[in-house]
LOTOR-352710 format. One line per 8 residues: number of its first residue (from 1); for each residue x, y, z of N, C-alpha, C, O, CB. Coordinates in steps of 0.05 Angstrom, whole numbers, m for minus. Glycine has a CB too. Example, Ala and Ser with C-alpha at 12.3 -4.5 7.8 and 13.67 -1.06 7.14 Angstrom:
# LOTOR-352710
1 = 264,m114,156,246,m90,156,264,m66,156,285,m66,169,226,m89,181 ~ 257,m45,142,273,m21,143,258,1,157,268,23,161,282,m12,114
***
This chain:
# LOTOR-352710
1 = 3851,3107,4390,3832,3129,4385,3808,3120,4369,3785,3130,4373,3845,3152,4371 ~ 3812,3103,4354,3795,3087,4343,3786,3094,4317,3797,3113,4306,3776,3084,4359 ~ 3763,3080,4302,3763,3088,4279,3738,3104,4263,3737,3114,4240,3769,3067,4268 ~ 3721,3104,4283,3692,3124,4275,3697,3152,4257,3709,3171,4268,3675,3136,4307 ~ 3690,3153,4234,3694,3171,4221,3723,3181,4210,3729,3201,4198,3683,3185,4234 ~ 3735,3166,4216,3773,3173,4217,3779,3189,4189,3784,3212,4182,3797,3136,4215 ~ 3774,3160,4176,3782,3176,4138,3767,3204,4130,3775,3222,4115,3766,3152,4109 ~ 3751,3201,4142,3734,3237,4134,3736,3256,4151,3731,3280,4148,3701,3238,4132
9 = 3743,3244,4171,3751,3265,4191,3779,3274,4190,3785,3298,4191,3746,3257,4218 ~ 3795,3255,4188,3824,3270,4181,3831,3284,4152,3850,3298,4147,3846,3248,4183 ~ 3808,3273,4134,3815,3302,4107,3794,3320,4114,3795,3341,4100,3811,3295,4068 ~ 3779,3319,4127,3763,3349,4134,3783,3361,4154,3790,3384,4150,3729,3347,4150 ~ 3791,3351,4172,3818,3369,4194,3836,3381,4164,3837,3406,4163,3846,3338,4222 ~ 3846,3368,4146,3870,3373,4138,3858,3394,4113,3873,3408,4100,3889,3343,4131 ~ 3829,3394,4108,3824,3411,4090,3815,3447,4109,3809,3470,4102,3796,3395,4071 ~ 3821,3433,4133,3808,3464,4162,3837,3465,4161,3842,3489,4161,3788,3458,4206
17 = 3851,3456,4159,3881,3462,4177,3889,3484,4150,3895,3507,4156,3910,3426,4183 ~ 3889,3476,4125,3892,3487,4099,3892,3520,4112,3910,3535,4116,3864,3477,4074 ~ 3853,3523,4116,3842,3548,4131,3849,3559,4156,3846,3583,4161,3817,3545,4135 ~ 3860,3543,4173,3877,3554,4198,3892,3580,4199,3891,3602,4209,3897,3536,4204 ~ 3917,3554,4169,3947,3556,4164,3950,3588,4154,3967,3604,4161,3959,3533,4140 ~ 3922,3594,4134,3911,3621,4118,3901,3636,4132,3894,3657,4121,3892,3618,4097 ~ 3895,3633,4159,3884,3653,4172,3907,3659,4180,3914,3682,4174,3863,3651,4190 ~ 3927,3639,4196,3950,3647,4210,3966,3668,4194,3973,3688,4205,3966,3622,4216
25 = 3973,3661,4167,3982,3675,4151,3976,3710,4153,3992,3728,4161,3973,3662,4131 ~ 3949,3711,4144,3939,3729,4134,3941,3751,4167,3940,3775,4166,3909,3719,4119 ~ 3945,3738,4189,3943,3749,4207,3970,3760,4218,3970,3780,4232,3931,3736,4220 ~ 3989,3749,4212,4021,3753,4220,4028,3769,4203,4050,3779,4206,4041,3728,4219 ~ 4005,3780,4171,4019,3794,4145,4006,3823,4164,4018,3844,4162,4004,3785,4103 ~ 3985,3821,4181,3970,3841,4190,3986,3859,4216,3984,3882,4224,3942,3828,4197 ~ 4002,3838,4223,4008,3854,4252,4041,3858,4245,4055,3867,4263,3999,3833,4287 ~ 4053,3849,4215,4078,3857,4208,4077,3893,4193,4060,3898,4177,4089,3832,4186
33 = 4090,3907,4199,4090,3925,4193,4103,3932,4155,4119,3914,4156,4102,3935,4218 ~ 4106,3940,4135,4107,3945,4111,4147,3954,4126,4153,3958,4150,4077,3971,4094 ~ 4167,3954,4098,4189,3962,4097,4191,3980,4107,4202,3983,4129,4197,3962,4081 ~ 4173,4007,4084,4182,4019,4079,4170,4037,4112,4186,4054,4120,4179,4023,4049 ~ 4148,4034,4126,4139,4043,4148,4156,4035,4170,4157,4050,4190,4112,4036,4150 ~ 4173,4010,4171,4197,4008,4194,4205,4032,4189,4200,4050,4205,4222,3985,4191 ~ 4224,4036,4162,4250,4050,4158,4236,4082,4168,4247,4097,4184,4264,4047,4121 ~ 4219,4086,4158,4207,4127,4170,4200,4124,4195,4211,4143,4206,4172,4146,4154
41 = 4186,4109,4213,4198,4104,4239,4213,4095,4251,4207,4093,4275,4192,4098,4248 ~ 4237,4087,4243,4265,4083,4249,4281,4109,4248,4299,4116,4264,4276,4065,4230 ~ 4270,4121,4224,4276,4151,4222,4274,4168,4238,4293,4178,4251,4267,4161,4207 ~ 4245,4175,4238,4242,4189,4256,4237,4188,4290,4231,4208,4302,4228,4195,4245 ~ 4240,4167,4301,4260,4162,4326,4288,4166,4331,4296,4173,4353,4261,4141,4330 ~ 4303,4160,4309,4327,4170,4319,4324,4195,4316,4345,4204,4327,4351,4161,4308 ~ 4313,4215,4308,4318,4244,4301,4296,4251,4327,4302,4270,4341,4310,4257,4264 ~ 4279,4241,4332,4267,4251,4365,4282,4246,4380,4282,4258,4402,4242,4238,4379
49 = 4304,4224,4374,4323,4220,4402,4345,4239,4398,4355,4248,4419,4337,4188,4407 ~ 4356,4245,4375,4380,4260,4377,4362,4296,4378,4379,4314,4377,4405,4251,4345 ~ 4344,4303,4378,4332,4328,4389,4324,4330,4424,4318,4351,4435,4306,4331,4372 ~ 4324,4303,4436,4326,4295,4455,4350,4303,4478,4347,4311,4501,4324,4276,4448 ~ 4384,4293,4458,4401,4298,4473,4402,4329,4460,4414,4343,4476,4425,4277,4473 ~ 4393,4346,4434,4410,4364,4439,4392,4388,4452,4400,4412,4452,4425,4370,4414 ~ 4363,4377,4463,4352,4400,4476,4367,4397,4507,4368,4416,4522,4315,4400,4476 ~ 4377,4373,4513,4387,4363,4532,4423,4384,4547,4434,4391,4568,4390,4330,4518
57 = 4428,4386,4518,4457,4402,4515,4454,4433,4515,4471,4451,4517,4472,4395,4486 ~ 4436,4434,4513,4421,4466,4502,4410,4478,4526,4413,4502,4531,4390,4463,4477 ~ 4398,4462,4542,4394,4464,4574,4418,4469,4589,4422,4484,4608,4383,4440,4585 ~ 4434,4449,4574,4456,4452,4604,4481,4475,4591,4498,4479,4608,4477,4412,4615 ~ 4484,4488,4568,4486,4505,4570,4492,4538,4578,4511,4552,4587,4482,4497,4567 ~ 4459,4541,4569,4446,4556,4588,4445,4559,4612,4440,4581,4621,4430,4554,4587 ~ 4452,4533,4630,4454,4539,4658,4480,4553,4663,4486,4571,4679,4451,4513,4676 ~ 4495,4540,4645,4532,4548,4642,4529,4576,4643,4531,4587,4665,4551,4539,4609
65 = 4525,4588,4626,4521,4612,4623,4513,4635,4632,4522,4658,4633,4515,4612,4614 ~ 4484,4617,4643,4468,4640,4659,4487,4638,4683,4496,4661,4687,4432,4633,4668 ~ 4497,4621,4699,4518,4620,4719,4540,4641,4715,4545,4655,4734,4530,4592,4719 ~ 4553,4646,4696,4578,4649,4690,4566,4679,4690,4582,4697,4695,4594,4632,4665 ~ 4532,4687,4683,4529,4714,4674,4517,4730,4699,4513,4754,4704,4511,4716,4647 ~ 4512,4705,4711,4507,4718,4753,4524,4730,4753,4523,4755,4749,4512,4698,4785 ~ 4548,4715,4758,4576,4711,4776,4591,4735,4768,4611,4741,4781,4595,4681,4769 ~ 4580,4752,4742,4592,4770,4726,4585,4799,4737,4597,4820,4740,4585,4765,4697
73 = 4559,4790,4740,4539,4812,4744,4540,4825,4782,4538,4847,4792,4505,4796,4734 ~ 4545,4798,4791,4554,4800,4823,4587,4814,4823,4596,4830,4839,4553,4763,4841 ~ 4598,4805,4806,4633,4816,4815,4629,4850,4802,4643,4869,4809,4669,4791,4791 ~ 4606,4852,4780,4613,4888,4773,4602,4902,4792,4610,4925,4796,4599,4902,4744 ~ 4578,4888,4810,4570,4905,4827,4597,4907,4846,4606,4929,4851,4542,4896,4841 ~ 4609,4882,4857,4629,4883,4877,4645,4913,4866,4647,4933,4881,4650,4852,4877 ~ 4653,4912,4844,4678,4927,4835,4666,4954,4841,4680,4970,4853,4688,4921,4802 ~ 4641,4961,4833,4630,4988,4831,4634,5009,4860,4643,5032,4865,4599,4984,4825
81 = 4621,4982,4875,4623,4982,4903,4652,4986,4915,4648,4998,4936,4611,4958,4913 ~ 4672,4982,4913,4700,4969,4923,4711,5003,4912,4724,5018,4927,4716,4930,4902 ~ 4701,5009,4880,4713,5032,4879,4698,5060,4885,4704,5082,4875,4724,5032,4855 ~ 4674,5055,4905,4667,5074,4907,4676,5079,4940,4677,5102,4949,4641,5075,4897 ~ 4681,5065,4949,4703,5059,4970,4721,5068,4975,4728,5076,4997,4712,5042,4970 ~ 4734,5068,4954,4772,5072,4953,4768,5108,4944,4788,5121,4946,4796,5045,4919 ~ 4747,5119,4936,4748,5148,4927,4743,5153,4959,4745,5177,4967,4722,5162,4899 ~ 4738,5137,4976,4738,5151,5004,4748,5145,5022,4742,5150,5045,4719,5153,5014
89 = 4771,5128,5011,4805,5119,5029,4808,5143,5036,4797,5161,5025,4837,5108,5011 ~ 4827,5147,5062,4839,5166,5075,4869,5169,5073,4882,5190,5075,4833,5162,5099 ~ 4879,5137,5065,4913,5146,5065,4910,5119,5039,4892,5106,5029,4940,5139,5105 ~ 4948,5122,5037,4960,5104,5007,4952,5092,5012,4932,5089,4998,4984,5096,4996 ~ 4954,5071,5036,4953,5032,5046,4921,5031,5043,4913,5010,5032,4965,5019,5088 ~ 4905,5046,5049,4880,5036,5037,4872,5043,5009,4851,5033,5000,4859,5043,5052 ~ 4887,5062,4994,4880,5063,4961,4887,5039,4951,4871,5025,4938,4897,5086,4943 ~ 4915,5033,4957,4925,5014,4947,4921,4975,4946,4928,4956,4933,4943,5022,4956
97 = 4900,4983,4978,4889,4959,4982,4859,4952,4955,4854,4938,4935,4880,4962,5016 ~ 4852,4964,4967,4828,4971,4942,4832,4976,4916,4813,4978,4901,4815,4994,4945 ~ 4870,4978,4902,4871,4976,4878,4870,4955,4875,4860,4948,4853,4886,4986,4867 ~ 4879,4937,4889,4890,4909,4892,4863,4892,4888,4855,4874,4872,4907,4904,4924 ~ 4856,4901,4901,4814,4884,4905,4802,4888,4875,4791,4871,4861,4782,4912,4934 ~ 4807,4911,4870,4789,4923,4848,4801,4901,4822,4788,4888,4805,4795,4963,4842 ~ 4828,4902,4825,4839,4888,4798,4837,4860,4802,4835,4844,4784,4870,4894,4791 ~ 4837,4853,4827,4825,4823,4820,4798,4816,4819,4790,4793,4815,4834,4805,4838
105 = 4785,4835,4822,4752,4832,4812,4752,4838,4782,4736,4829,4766,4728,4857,4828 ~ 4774,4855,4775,4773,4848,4741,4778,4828,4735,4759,4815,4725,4789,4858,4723 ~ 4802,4817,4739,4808,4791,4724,4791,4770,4727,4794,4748,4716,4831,4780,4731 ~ 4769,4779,4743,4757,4756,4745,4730,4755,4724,4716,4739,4712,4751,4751,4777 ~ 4732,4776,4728,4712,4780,4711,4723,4775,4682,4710,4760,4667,4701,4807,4715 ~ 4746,4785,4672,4758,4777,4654,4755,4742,4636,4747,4731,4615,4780,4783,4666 ~ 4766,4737,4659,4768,4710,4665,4744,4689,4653,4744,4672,4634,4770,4710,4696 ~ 4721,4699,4674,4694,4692,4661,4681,4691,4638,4668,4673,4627,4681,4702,4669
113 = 4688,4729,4626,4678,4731,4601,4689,4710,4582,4671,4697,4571,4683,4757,4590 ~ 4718,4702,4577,4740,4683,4567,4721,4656,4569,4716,4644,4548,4771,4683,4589 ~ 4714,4647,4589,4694,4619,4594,4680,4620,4574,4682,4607,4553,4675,4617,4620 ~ 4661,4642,4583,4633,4648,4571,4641,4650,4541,4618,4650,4532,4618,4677,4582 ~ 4655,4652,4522,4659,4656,4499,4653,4623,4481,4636,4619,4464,4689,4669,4499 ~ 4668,4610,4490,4661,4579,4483,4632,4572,4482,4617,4563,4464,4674,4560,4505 ~ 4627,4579,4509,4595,4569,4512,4580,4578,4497,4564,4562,4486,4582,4575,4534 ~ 4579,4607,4492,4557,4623,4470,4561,4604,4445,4542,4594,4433,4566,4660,4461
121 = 4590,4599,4437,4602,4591,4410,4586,4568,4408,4572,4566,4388,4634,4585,4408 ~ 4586,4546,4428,4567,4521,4432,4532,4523,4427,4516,4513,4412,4572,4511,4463 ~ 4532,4541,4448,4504,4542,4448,4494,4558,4413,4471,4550,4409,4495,4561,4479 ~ 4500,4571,4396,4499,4581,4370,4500,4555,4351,4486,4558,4331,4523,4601,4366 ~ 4511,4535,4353,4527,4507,4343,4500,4492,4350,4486,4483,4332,4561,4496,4362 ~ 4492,4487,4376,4478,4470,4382,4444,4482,4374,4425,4466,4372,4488,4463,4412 ~ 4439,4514,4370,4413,4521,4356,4419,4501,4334,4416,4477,4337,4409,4555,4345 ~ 4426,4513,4309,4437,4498,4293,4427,4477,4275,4417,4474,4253,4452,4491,4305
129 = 4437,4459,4305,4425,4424,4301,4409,4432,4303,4397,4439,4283,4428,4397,4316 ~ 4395,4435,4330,4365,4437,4331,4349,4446,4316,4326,4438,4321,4358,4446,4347 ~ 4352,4464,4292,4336,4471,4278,4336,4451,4248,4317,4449,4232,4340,4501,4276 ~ 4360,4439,4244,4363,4420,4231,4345,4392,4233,4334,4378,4216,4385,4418,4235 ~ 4347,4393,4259,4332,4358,4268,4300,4367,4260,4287,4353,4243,4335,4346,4315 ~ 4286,4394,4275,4268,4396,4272,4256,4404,4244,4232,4407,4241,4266,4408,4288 ~ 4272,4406,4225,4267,4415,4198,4266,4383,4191,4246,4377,4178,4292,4437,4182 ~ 4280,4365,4196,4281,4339,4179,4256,4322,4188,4247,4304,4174,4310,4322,4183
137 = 4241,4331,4225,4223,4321,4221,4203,4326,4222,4185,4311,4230,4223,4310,4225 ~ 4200,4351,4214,4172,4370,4203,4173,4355,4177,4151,4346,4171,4176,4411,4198 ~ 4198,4349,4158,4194,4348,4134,4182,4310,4128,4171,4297,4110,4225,4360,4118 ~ 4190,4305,4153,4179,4276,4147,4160,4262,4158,4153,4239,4150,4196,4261,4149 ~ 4149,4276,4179,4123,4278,4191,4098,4271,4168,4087,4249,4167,4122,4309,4203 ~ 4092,4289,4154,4078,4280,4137,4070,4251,4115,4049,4241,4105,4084,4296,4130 ~ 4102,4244,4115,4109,4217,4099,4097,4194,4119,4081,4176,4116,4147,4211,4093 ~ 4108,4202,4134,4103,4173,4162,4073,4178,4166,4061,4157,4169,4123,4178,4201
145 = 4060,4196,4168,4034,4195,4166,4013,4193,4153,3990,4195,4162,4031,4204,4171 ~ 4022,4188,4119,4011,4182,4104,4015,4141,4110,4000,4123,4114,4021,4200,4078 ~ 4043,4144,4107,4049,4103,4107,4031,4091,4133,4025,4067,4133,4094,4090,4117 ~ 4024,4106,4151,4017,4097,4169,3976,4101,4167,3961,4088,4181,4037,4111,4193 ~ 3969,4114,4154,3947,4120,4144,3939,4094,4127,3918,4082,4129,3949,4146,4129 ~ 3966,4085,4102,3970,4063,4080,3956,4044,4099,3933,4037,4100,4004,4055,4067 ~ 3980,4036,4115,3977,4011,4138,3952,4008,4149,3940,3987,4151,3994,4014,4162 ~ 3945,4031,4158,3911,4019,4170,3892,4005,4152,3875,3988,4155,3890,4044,4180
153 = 3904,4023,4127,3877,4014,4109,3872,3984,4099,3852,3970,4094,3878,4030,4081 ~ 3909,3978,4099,3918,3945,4087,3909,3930,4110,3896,3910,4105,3955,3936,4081 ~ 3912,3936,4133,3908,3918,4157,3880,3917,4160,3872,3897,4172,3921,3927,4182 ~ 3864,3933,4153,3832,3929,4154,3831,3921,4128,3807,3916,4129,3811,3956,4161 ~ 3836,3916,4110,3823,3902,4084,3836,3872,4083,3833,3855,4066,3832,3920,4054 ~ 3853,3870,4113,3854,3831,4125,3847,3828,4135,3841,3804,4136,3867,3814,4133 ~ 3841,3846,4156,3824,3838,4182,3793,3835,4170,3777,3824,4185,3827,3865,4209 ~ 3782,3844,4143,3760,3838,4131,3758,3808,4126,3741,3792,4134,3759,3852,4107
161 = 3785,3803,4108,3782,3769,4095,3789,3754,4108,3787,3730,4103,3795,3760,4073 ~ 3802,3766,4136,3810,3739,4155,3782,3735,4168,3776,3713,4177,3838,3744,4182 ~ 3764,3757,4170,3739,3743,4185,3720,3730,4166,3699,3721,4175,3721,3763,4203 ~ 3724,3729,4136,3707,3712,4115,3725,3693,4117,3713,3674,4105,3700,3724,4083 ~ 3743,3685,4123,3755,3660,4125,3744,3647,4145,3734,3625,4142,3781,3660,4127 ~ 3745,3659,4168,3736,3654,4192,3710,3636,4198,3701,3615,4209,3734,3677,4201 ~ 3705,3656,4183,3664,3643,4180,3663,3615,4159,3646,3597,4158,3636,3676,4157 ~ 3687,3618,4146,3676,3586,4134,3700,3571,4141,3708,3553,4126,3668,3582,4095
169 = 3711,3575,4160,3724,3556,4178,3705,3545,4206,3703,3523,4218,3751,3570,4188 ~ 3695,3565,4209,3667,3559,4233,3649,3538,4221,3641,3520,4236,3645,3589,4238 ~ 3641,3540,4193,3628,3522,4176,3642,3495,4175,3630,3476,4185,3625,3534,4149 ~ 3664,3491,4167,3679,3467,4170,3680,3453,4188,3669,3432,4187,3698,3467,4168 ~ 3692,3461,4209,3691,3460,4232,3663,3443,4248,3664,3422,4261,3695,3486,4237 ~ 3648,3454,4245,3616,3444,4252,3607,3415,4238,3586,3405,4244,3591,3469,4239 ~ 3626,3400,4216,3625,3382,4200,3636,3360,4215,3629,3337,4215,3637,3390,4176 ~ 3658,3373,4228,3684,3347,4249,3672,3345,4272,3658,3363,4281,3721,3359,4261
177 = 3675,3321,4283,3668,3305,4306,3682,3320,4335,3706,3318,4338,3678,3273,4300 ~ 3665,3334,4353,3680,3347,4370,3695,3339,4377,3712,3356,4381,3672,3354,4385 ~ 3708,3307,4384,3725,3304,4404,3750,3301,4386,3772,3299,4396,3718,3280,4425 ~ 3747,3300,4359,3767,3306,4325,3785,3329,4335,3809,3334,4340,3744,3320,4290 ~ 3755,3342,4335,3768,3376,4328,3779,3381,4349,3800,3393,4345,3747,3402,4321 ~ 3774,3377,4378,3788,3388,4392,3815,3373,4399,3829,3382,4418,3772,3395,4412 ~ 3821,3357,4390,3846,3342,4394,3860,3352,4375,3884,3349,4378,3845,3312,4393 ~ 3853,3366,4355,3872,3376,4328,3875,3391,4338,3898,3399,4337,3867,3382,4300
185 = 3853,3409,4357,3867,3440,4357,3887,3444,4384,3902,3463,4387,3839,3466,4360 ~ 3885,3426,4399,3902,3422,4420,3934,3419,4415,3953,3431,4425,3892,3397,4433 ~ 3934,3401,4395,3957,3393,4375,3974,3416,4362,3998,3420,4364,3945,3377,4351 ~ 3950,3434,4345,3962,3454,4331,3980,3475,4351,4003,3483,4348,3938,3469,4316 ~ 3959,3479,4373,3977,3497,4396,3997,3488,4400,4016,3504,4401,3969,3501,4423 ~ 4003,3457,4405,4027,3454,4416,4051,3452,4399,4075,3455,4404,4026,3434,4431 ~ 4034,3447,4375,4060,3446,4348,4057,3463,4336,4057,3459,4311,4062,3424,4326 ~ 4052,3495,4348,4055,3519,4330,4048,3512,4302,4064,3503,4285,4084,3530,4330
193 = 4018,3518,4298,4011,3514,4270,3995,3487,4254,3975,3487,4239,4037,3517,4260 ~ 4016,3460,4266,3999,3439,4242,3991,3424,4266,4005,3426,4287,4018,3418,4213 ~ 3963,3404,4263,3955,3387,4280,3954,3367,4265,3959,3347,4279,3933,3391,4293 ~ 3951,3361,4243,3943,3339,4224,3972,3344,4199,3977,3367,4192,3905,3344,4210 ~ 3984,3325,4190,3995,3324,4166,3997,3284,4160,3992,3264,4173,4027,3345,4168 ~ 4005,3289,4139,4011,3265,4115,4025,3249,4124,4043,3248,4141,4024,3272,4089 ~ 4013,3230,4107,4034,3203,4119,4049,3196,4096,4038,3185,4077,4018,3171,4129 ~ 4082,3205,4093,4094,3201,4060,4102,3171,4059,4114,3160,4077,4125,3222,4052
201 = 4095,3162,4040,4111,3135,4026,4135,3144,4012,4136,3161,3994,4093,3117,4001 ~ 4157,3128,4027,4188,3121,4001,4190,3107,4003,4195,3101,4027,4215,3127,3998 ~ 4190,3084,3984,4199,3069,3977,4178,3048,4004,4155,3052,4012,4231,3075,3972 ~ 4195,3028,4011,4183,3006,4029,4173,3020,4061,4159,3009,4078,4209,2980,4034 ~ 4185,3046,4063,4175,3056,4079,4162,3084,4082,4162,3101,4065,4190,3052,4090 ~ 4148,3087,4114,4126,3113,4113,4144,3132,4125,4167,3124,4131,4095,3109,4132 ~ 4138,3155,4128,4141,3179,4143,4123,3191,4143,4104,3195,4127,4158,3192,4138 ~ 4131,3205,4174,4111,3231,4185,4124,3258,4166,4146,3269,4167,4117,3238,4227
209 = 4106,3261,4153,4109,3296,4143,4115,3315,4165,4136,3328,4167,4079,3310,4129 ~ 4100,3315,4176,4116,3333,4204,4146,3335,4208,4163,3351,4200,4109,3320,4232 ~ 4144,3313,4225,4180,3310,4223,4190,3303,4220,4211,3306,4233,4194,3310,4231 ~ 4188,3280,4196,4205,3267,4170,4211,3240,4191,4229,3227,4180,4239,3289,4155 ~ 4205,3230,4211,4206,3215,4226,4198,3189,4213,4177,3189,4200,4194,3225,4247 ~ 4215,3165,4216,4205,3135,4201,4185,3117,4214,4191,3100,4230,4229,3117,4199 ~ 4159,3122,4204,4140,3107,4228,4135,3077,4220,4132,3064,4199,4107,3124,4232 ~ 4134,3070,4252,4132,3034,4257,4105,3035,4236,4087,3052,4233,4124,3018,4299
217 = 4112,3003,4222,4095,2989,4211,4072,2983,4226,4053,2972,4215,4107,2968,4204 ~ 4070,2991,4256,4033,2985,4264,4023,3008,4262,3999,3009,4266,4021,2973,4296 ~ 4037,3031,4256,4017,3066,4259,4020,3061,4227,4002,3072,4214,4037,3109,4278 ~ 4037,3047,4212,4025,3060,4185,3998,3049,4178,3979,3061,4167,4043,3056,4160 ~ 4002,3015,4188,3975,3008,4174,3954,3013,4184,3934,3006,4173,3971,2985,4168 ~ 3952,3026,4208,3933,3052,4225,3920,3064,4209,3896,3064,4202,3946,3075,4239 ~ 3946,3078,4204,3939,3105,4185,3921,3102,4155,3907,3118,4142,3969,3118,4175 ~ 3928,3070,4151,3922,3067,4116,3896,3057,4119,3879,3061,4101,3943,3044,4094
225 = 3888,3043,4146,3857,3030,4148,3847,3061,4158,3829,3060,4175,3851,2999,4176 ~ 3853,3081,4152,3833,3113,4163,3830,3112,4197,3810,3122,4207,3792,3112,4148 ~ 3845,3102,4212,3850,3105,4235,3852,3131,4242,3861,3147,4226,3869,3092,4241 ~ 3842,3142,4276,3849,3168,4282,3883,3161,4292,3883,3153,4315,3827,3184,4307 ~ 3906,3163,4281,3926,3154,4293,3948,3177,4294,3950,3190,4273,3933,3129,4280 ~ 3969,3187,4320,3978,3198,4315,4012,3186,4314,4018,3163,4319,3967,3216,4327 ~ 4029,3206,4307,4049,3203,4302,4068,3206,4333,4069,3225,4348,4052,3220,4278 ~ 4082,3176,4336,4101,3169,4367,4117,3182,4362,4134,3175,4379,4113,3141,4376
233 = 4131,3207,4342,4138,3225,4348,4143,3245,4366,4156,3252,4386,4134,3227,4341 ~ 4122,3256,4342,4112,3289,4335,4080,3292,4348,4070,3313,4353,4111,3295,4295 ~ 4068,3267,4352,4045,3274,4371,4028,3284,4346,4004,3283,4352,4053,3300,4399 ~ 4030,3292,4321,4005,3304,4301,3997,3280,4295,4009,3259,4300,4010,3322,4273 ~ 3972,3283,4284,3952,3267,4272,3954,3258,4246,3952,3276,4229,3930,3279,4274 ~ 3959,3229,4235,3969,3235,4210,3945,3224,4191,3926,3212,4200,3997,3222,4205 ~ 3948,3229,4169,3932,3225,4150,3945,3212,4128,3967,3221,4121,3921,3247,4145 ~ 3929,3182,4106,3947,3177,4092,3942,3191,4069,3948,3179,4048,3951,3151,4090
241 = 3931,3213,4066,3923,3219,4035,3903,3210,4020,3886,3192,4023,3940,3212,4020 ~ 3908,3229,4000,3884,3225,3971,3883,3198,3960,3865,3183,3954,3892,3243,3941 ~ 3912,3198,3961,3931,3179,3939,3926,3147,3950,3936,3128,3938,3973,3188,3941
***
């Protein structure tokens, strides 16, 4: 890659990367939401969902019912009918037929009302909740809309300093040798985050800061004559330091 500008160009990358790393930051703090704003919309989703199933139960119900209060309303007419009938039988075998009709249009009706008793009992049970769910999030409606009011304000007072960062990363930036900069930033994409890091000394030997990787004796002394050199790794660009 060679050596034009190397030494100043790899601590100006590593003093931009600094500014990258702080924008990246400042930007992942922006699009993370606060605790306490998960937990009141965590909240209040499950309580839209459980008003969900019980308008859901509350419907079906009602259909129960209103069915059961047809079916009620059709057998009293039958009966009315059946015994206005039988006051105009002519002999026993048709009174008696028609007592017979008539009483099993009671029981059925009977029968029904007996159904219908549960259901009312449910549907009274299931108001209930519903006025419960909707009380808890009337009452918390307001909370979540204040935290969420909070949140805009925090997320625009970064989205402020991430673009003053911005602007004097644009400044930096304009300092590095295009074909520098764009090889760092190529790098950074592919290594989520760093394009340039350090070259550590222990003892008789170097490593890549990146990925602690033991580099051959011809990239270190690369690295120490200010070479653009990267790491047969990790592919970043290393730098030997201040030091």
């Amino acid at each position: 890659m060679g050596n034009v500008n190397g030494a100043e160009a790899l601590r100006a990358l590593y003093a931009l990367q600094e500014k990258d790393l702080e924008i990246d930051r400042l930007q992942k703090e922006a699009e993370t939401l606060p605790e306490d704003l998960l937990a009141a919309k965590a909240q209040a989703e499950a309580l839209e969902a459980e008003l969900v199933n019980l308008l859901e139960r509350q419907a079906e119900l009602k259909k129960a019912y209103t069915r059961h209060s047809l079916d009620i309303e059709d057998l009293t007419a039958k009966e009315k009918q059946a015994e206005a009938e039988q006051r105009q039988a002519q002999s026993a075998r048709e009174q008696t037929q028609y007592e017979n009709r008539i009483q099993q249009i009671k029981d059925r009706i009977r029968e029904l009302l007996e159904l219908s008793t549960p259901i009312m009992e449910a549907m009274e049970e299931v108001e209930k909740e519903i006025a419960r769910v909707e009380e808890a999030l009337a009452s918390l409606r307001p909370k979540l809309e204040e935290l969420l009011q909070q949140n805009a304000l925090r997320v625009e007072a970064l989205k402020e300093e991430i673009l003053k960062l911005q602007e004097a990363r644009q400044a930096m930036a304009a300092e590095i040798p295009a074909p520098v900069l764009k090889e760092y930033e190529a790098i950074r994409r592919a290594r989520k985050g760093t394009g340039v890091v350090r070259m550590l000394r222990q003892g008789q030997v170097f490593r890549c800061e990146g990925c602690n990787v033991v580099l051959p004796t011809h990239v270190a002394q690369k690295v120490m004559q200010g070479q653009l050199t990267r790491c047969p790794s990790c592919g970043r660009l290393l730098w030997k330091g201040e030091g």
